[in-house]
PDBQT receptor file of N, H, CA, C and O in Angstrom, charges set to zero:
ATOM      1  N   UNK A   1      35.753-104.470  17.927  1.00  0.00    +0.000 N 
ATOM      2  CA  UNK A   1      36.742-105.256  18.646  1.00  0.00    +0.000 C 
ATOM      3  C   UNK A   1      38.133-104.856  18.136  1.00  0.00    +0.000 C 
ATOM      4  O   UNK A   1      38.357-104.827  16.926  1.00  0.00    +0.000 OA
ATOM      5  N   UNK A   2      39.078-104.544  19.055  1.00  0.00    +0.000 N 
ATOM      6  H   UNK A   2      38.896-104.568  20.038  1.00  0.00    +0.000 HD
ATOM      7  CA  UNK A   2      40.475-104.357  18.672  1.00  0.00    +0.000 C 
ATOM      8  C   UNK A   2      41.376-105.164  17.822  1.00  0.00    +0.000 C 
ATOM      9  O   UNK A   2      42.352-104.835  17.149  1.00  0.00    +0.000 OA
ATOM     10  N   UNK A   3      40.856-106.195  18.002  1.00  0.00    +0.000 N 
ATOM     11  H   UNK A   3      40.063-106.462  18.549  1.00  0.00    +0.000 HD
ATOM     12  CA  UNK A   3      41.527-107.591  17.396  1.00  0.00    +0.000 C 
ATOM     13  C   UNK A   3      41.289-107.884  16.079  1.00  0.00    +0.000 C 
ATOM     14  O   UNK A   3      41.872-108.705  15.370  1.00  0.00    +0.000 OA
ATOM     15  N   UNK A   4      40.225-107.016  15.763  1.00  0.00    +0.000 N 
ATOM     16  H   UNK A   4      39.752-106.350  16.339  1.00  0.00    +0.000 HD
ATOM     17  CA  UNK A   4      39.776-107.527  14.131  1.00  0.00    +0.000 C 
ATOM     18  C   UNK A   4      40.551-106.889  12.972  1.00  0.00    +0.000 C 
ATOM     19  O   UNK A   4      40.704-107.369  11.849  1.00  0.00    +0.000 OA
ATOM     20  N   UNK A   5      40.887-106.037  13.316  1.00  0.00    +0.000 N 
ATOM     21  H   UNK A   5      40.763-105.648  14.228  1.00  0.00    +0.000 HD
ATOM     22  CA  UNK A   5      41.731-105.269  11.807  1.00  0.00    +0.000 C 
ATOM     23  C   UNK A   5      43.353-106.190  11.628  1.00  0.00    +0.000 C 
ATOM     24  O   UNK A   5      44.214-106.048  10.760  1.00  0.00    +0.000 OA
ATOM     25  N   UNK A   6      43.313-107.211  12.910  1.00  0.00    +0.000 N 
ATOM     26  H   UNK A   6      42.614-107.326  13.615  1.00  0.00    +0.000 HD
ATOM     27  CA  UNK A   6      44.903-107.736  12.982  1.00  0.00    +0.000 C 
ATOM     28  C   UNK A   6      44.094-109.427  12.262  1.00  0.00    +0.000 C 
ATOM     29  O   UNK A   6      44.714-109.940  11.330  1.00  0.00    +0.000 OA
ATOM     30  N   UNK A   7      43.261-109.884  12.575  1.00  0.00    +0.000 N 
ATOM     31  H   UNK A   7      42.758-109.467  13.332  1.00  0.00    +0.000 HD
ATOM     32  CA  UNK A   7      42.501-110.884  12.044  1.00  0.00    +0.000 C 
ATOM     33  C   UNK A   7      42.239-110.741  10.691  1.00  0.00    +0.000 C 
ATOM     34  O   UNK A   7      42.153-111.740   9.977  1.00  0.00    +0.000 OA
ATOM     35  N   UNK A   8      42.091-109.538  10.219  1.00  0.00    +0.000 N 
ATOM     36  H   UNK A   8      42.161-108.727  10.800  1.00  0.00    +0.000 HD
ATOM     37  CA  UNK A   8      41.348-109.116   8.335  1.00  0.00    +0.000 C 
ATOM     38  C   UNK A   8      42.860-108.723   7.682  1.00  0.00    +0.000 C 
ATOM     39  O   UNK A   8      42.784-108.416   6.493  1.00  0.00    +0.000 OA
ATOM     40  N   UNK A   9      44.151-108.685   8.230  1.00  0.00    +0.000 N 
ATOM     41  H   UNK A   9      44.214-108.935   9.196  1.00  0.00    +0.000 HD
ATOM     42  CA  UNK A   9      45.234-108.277   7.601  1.00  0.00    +0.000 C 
ATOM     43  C   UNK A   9      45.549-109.496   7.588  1.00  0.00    +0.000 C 
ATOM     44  O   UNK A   9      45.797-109.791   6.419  1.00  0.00    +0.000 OA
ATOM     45  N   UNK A  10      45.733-110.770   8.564  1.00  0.00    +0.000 N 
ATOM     46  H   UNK A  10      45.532-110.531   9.513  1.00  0.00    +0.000 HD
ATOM     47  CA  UNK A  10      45.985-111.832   8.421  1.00  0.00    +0.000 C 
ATOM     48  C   UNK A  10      45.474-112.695   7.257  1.00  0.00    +0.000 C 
ATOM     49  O   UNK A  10      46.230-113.607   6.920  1.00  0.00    +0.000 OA
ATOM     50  N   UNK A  11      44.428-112.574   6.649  1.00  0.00    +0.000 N 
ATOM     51  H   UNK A  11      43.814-111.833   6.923  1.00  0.00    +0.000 HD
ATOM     52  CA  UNK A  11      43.464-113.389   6.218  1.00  0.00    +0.000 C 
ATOM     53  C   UNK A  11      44.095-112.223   4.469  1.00  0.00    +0.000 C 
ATOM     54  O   UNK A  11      44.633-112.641   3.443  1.00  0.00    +0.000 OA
ATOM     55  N   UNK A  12      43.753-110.978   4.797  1.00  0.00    +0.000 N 
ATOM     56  H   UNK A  12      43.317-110.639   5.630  1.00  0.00    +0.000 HD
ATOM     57  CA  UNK A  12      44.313-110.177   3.679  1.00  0.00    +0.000 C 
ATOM     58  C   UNK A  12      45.114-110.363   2.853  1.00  0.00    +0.000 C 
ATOM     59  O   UNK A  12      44.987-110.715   1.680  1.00  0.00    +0.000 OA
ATOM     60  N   UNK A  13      46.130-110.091   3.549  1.00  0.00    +0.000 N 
ATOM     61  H   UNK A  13      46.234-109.805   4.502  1.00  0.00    +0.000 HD
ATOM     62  CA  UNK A  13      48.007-110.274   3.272  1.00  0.00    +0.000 C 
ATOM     63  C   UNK A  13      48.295-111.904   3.626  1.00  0.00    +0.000 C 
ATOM     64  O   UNK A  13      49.236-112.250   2.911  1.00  0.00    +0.000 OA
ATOM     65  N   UNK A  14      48.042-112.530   4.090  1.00  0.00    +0.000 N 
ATOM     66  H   UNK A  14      47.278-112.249   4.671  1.00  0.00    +0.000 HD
ATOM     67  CA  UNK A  14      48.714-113.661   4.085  1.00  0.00    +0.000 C 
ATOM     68  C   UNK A  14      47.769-114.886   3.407  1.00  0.00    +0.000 C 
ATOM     69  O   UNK A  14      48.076-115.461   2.363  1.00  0.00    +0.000 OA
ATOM     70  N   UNK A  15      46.817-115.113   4.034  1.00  0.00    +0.000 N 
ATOM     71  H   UNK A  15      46.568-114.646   4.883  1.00  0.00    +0.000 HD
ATOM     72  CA  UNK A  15      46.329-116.245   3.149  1.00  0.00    +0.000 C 
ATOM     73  C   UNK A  15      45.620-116.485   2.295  1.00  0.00    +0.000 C 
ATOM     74  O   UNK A  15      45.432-117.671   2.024  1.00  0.00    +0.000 OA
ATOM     75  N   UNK A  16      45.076-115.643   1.678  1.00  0.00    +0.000 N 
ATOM     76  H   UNK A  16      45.228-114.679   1.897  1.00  0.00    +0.000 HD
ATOM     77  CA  UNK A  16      44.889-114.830   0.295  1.00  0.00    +0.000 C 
ATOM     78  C   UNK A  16      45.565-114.992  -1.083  1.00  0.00    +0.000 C 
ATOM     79  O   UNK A  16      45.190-115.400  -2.182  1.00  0.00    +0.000 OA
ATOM     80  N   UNK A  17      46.982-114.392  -0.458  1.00  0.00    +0.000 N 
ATOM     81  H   UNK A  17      47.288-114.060   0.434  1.00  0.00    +0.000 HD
ATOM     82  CA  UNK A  17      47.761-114.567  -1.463  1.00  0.00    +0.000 C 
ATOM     83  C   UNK A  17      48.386-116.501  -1.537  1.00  0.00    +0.000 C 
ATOM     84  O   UNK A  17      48.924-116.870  -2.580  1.00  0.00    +0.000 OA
ATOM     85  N   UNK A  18      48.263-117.238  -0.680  1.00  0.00    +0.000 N 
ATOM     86  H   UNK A  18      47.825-116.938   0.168  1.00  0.00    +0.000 HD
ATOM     87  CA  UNK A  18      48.412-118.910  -0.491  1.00  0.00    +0.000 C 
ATOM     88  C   UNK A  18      47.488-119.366  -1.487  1.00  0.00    +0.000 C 
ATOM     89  O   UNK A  18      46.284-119.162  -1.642  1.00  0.00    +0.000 OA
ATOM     90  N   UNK A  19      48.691-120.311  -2.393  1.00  0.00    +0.000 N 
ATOM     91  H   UNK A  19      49.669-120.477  -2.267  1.00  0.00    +0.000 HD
ATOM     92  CA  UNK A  19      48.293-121.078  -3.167  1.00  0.00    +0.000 C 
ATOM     93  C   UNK A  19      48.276-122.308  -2.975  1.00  0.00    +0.000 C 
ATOM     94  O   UNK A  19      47.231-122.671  -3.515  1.00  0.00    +0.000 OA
ATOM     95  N   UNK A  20      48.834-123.295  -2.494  1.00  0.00    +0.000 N 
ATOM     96  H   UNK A  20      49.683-123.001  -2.055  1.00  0.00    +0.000 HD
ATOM     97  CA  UNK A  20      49.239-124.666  -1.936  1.00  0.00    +0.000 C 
ATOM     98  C   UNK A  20      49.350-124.358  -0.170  1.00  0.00    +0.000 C 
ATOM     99  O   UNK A  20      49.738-123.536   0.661  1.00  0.00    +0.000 OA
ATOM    100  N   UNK A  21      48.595-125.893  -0.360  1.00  0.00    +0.000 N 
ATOM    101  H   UNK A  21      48.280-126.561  -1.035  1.00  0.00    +0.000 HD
ATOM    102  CA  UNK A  21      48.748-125.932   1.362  1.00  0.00    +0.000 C 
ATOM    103  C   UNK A  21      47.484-125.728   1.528  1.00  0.00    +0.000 C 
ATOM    104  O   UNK A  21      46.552-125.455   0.772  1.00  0.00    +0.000 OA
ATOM    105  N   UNK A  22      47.664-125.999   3.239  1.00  0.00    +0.000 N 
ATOM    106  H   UNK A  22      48.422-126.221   3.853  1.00  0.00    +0.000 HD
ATOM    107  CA  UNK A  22      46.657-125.743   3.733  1.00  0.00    +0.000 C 
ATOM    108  C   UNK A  22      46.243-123.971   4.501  1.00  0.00    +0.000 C 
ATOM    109  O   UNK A  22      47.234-123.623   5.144  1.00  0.00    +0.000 OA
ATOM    110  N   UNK A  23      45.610-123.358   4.541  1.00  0.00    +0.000 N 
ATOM    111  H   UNK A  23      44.805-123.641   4.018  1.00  0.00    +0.000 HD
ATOM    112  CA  UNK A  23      45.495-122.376   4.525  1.00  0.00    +0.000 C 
ATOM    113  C   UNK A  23      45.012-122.245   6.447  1.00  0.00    +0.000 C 
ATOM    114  O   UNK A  23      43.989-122.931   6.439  1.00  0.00    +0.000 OA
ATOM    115  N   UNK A  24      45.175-121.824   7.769  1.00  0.00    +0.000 N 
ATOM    116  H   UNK A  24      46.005-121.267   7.775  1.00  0.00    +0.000 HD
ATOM    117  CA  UNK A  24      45.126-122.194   8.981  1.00  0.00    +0.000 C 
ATOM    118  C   UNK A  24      45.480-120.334   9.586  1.00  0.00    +0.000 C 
ATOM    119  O   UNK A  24      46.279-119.442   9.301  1.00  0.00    +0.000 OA
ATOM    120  N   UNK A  25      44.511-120.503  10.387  1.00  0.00    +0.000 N 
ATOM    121  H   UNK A  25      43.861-121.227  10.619  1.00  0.00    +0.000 HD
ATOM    122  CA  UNK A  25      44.630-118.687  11.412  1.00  0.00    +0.000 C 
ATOM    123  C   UNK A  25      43.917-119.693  12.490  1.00  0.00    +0.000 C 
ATOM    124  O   UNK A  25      43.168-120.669  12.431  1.00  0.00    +0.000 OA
ATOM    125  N   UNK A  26      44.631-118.836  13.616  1.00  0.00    +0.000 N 
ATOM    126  H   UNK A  26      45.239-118.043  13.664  1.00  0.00    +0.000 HD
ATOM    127  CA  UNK A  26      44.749-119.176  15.344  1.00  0.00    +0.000 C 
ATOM    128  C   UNK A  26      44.562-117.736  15.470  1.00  0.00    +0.000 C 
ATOM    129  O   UNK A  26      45.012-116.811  14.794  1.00  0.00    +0.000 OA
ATOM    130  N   UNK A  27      43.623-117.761  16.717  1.00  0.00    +0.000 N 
ATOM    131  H   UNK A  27      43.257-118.512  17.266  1.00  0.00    +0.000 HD
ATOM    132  CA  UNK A  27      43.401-117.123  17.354  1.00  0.00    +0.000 C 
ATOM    133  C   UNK A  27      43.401-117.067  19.178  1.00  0.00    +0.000 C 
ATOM    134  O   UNK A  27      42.446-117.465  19.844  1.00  0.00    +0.000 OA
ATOM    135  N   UNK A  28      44.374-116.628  19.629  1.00  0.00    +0.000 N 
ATOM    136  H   UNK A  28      45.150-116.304  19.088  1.00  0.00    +0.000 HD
ATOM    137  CA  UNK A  28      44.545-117.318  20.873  1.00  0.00    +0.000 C 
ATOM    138  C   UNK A  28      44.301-116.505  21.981  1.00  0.00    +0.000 C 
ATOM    139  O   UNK A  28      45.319-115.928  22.362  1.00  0.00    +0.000 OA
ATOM    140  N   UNK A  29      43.058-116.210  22.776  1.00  0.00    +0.000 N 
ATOM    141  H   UNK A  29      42.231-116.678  22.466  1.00  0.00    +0.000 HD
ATOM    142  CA  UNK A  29      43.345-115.363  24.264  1.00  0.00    +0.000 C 
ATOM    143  C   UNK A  29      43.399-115.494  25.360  1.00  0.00    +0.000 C 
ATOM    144  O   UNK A  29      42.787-116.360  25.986  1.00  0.00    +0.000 OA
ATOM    145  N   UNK A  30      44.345-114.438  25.955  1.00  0.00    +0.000 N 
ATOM    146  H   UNK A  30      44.842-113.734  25.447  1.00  0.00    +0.000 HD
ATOM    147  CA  UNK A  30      44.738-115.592  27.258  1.00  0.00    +0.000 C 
ATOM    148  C   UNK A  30      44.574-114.078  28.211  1.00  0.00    +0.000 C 
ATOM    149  O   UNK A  30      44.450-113.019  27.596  1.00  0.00    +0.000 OA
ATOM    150  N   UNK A  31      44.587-114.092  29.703  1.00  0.00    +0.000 N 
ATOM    151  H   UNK A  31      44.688-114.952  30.203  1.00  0.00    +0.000 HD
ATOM    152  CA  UNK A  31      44.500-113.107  30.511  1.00  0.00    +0.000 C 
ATOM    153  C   UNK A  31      45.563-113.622  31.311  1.00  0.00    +0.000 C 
ATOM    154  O   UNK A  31      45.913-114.735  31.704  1.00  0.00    +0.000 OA
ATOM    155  N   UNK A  32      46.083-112.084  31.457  1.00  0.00    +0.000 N 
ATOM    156  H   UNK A  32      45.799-111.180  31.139  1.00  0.00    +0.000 HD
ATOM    157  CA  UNK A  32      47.210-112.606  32.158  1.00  0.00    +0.000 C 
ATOM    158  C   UNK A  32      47.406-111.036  33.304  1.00  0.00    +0.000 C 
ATOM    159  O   UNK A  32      47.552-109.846  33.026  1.00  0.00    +0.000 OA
ATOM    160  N   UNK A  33      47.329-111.676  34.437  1.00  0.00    +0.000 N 
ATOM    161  H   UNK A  33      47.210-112.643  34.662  1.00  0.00    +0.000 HD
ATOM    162  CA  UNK A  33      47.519-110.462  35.326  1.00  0.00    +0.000 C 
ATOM    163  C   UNK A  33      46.226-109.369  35.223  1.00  0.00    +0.000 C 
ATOM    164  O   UNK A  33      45.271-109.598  35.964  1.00  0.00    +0.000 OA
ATOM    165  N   UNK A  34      46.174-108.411  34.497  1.00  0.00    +0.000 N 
ATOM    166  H   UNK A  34      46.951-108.224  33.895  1.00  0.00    +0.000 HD
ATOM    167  CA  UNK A  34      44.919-107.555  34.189  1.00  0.00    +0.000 C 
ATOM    168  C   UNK A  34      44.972-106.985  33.098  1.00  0.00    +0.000 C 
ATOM    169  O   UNK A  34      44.390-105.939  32.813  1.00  0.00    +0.000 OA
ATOM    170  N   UNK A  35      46.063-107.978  32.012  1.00  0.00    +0.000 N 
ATOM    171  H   UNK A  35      46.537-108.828  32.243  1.00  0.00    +0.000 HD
ATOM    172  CA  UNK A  35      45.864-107.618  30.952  1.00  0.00    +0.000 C 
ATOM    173  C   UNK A  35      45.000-108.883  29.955  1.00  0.00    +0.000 C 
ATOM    174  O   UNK A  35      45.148-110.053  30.308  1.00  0.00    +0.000 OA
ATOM    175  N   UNK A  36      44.205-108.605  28.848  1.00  0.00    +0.000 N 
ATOM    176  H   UNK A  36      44.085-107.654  28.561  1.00  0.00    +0.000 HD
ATOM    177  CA  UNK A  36      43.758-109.534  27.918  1.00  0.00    +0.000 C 
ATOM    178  C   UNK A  36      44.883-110.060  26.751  1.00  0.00    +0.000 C 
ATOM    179  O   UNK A  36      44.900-109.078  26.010  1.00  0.00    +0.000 OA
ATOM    180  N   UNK A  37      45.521-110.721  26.355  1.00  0.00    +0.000 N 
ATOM    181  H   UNK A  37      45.507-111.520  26.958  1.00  0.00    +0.000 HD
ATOM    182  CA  UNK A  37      46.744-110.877  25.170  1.00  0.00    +0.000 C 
ATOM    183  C   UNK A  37      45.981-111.716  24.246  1.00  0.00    +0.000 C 
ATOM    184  O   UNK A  37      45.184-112.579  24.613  1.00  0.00    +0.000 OA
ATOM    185  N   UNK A  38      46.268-111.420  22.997  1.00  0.00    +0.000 N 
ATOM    186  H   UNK A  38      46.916-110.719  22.699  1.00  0.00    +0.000 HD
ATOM    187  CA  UNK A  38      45.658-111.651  21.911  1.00  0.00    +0.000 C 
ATOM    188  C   UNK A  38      46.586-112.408  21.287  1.00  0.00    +0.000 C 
ATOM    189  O   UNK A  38      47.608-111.733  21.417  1.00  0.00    +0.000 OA
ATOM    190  N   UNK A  39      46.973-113.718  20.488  1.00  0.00    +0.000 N 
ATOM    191  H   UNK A  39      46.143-114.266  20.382  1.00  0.00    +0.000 HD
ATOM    192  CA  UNK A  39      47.673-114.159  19.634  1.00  0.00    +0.000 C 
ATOM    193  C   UNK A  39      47.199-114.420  18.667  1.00  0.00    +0.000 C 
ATOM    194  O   UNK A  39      46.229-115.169  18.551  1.00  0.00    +0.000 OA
ATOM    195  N   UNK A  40      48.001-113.647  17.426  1.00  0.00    +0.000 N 
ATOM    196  H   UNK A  40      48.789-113.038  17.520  1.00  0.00    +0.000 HD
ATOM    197  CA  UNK A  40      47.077-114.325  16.047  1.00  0.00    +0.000 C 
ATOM    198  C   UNK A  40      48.486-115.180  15.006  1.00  0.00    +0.000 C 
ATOM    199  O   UNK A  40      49.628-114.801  14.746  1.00  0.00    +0.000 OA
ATOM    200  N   UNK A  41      47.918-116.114  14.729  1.00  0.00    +0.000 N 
ATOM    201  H   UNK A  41      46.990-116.422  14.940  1.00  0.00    +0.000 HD
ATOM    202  CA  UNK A  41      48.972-116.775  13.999  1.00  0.00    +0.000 C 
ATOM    203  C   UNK A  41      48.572-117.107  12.497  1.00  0.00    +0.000 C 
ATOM    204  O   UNK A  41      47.342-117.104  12.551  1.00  0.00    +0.000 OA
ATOM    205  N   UNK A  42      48.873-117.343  11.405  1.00  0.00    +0.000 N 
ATOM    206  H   UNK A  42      49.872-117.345  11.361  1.00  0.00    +0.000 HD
ATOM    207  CA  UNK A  42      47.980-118.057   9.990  1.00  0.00    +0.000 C 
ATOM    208  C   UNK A  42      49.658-118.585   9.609  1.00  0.00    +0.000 C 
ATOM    209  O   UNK A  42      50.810-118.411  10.004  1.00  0.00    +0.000 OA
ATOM    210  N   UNK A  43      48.909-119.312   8.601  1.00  0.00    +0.000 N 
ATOM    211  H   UNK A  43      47.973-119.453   8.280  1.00  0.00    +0.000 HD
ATOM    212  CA  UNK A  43      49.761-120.356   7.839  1.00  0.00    +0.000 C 
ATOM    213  C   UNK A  43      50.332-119.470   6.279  1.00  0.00    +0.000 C 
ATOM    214  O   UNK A  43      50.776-120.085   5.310  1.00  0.00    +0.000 OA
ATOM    215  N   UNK A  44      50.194-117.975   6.336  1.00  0.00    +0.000 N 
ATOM    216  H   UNK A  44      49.833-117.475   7.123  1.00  0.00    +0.000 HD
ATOM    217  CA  UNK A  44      50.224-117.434   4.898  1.00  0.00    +0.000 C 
ATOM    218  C   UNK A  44      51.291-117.238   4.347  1.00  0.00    +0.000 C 
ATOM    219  O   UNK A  44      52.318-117.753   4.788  1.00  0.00    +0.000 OA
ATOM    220  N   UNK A  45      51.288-116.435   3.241  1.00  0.00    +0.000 N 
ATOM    221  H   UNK A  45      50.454-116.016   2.882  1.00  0.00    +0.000 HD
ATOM    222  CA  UNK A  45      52.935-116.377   2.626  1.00  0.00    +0.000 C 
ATOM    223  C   UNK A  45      54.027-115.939   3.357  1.00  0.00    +0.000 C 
ATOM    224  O   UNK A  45      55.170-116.103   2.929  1.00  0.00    +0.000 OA
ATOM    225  N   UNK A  46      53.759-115.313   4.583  1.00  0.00    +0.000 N 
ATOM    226  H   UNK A  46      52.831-115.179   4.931  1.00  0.00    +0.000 HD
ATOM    227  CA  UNK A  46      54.578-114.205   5.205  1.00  0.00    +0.000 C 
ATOM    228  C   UNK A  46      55.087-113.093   5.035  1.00  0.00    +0.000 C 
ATOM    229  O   UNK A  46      55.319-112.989   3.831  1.00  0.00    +0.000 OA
ATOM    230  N   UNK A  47      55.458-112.003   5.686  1.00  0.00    +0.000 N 
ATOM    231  H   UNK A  47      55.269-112.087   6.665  1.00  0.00    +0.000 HD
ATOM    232  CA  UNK A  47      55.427-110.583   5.435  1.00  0.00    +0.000 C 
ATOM    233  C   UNK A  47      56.253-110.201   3.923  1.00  0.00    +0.000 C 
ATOM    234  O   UNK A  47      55.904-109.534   2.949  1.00  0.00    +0.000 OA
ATOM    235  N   UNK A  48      57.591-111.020   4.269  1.00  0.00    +0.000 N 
ATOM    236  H   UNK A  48      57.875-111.562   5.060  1.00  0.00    +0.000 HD
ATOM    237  CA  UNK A  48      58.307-110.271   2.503  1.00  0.00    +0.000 C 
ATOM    238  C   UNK A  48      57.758-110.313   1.489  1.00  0.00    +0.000 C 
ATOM    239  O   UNK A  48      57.939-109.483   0.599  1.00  0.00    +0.000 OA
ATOM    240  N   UNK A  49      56.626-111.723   1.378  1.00  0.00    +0.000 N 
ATOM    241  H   UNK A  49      56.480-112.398   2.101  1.00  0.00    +0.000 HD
ATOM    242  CA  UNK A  49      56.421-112.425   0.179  1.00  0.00    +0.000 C 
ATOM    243  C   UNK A  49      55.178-110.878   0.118  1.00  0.00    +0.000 C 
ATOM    244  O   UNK A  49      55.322-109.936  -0.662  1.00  0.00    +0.000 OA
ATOM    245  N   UNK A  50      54.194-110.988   1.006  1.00  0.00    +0.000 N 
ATOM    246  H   UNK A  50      54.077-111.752   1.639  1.00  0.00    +0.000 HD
ATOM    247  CA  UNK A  50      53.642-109.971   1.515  1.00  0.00    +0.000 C 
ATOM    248  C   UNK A  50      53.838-108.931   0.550  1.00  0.00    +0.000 C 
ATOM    249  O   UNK A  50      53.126-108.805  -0.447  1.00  0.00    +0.000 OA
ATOM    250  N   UNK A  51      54.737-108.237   0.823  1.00  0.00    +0.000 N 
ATOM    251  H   UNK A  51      55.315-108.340   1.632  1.00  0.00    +0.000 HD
ATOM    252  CA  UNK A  51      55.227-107.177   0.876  1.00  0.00    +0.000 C 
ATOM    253  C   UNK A  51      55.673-106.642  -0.916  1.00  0.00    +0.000 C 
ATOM    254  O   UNK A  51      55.501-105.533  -1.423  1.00  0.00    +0.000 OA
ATOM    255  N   UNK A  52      56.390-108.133  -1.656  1.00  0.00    +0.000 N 
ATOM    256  H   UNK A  52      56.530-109.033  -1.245  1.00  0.00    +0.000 HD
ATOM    257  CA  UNK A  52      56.818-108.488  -2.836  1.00  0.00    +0.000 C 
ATOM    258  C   UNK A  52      55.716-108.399  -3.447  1.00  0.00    +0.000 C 
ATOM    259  O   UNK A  52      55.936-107.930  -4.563  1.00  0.00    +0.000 OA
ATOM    260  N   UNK A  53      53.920-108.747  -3.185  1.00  0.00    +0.000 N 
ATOM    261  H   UNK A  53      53.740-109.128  -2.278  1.00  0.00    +0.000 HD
ATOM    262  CA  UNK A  53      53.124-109.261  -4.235  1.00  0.00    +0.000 C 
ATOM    263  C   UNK A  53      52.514-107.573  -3.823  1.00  0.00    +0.000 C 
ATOM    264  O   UNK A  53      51.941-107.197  -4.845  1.00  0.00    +0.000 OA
ATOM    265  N   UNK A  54      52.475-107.073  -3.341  1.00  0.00    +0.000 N 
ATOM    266  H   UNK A  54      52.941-107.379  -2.511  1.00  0.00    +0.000 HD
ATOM    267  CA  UNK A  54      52.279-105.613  -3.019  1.00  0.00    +0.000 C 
ATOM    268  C   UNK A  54      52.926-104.724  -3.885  1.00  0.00    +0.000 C 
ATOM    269  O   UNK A  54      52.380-103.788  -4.470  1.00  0.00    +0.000 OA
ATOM    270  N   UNK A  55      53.965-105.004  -3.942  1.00  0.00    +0.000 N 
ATOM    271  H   UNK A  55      54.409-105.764  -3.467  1.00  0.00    +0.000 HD
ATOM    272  CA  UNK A  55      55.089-103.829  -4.760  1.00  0.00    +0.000 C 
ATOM    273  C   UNK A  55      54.303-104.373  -6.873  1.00  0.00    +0.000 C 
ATOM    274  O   UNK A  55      54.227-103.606  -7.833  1.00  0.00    +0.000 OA
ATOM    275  N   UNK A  56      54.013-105.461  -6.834  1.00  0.00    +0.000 N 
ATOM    276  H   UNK A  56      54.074-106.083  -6.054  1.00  0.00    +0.000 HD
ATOM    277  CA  UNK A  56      53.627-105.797  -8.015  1.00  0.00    +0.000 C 
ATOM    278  C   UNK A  56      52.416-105.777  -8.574  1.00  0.00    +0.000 C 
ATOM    279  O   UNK A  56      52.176-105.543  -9.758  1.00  0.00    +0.000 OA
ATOM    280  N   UNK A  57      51.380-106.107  -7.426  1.00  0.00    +0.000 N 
ATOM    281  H   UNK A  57      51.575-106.297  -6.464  1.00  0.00    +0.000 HD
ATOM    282  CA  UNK A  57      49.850-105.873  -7.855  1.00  0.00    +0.000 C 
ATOM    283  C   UNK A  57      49.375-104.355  -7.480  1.00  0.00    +0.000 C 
ATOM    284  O   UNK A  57      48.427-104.006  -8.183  1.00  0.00    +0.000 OA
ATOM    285  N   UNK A  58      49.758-103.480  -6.647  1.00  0.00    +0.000 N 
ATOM    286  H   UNK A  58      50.529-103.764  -6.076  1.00  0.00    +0.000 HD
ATOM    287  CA  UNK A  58      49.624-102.202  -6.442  1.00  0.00    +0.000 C 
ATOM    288  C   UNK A  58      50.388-101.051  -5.724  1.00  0.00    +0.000 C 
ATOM    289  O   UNK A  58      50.069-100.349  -4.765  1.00  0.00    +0.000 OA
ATOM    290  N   UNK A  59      51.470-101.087  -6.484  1.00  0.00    +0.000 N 
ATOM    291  H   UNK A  59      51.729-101.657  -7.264  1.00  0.00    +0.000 HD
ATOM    292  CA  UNK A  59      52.583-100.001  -5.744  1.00  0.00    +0.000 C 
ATOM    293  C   UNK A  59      52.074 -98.767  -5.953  1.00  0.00    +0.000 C 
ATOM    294  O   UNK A  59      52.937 -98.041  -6.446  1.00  0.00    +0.000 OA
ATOM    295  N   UNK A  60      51.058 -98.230  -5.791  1.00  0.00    +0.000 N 
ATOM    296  H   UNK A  60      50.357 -98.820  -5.390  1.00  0.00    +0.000 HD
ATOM    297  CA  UNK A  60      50.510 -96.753  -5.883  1.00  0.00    +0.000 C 
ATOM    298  C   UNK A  60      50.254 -96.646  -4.754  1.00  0.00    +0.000 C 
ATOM    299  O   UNK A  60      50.746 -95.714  -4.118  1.00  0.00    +0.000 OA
ATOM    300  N   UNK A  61      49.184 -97.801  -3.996  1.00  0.00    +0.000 N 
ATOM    301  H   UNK A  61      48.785 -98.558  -4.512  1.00  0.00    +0.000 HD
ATOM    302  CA  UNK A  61      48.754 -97.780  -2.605  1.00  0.00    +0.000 C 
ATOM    303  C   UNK A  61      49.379 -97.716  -1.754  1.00  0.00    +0.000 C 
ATOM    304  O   UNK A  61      50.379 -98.412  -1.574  1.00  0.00    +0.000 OA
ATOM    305  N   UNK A  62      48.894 -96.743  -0.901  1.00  0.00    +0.000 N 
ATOM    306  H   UNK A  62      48.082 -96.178  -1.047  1.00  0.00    +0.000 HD
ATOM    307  CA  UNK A  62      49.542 -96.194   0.535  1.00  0.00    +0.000 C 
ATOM    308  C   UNK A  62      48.429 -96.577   1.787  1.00  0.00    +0.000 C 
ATOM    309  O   UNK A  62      47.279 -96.203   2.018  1.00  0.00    +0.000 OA
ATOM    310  N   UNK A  63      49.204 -97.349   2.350  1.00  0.00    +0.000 N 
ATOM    311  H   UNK A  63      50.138 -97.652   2.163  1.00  0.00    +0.000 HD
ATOM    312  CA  UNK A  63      48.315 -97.977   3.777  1.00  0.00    +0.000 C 
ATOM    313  C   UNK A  63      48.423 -96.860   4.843  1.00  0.00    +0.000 C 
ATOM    314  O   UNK A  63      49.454 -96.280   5.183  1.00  0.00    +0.000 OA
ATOM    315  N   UNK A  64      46.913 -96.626   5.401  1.00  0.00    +0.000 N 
ATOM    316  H   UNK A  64      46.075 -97.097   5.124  1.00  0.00    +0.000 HD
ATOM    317  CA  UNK A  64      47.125 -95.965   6.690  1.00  0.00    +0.000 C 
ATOM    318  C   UNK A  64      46.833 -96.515   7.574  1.00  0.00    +0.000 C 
ATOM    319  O   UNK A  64      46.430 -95.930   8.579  1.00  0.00    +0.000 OA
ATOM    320  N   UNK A  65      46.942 -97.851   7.495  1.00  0.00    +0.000 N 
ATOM    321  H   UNK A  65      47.270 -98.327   6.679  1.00  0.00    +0.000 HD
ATOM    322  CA  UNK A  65      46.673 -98.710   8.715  1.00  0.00    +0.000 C 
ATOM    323  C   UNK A  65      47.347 -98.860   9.802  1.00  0.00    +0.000 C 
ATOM    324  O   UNK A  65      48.077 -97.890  10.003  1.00  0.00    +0.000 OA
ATOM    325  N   UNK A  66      47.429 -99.835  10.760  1.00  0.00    +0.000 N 
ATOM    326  H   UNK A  66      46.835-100.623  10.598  1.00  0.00    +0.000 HD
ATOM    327  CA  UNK A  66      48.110 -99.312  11.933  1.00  0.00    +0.000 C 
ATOM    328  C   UNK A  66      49.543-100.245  11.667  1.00  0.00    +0.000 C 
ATOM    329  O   UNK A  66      50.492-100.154  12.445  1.00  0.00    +0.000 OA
TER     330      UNK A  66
């Protein structure tokens, strides 16, 4: 499924690294015209924080993800 590597980065990178709170991913699909649209939402740290605990737990790693 196309949708899953955007579902396992969500869950990865964002609520993973969540310590407090409640921890929450949406998944939303809707058809629209003749296309399928996918919404994914979570409650996680968000991309900078993301991005910050990355540069500190493994700045060697190089993503070839999409």
């Amino acid at each position: 499924m196309l949708v899953q590597p955007f579902i396992e980065n969500a869950i990865h990178h964002g609520l993973r690294n969540k310590i407090d709170g409640e921890k929450t991913l949406g998944v939303r699909i809707k058809l629209k015209n003749d296309y399928i649209i996918y919404t994914i939402t979570d409650s996680g740290v968000g991309r900078e924080k993301a991005a910050q605990l990355k540069q500190v737990n493994r700045p060697e790693h190089v993503s070839y993800g999409i």
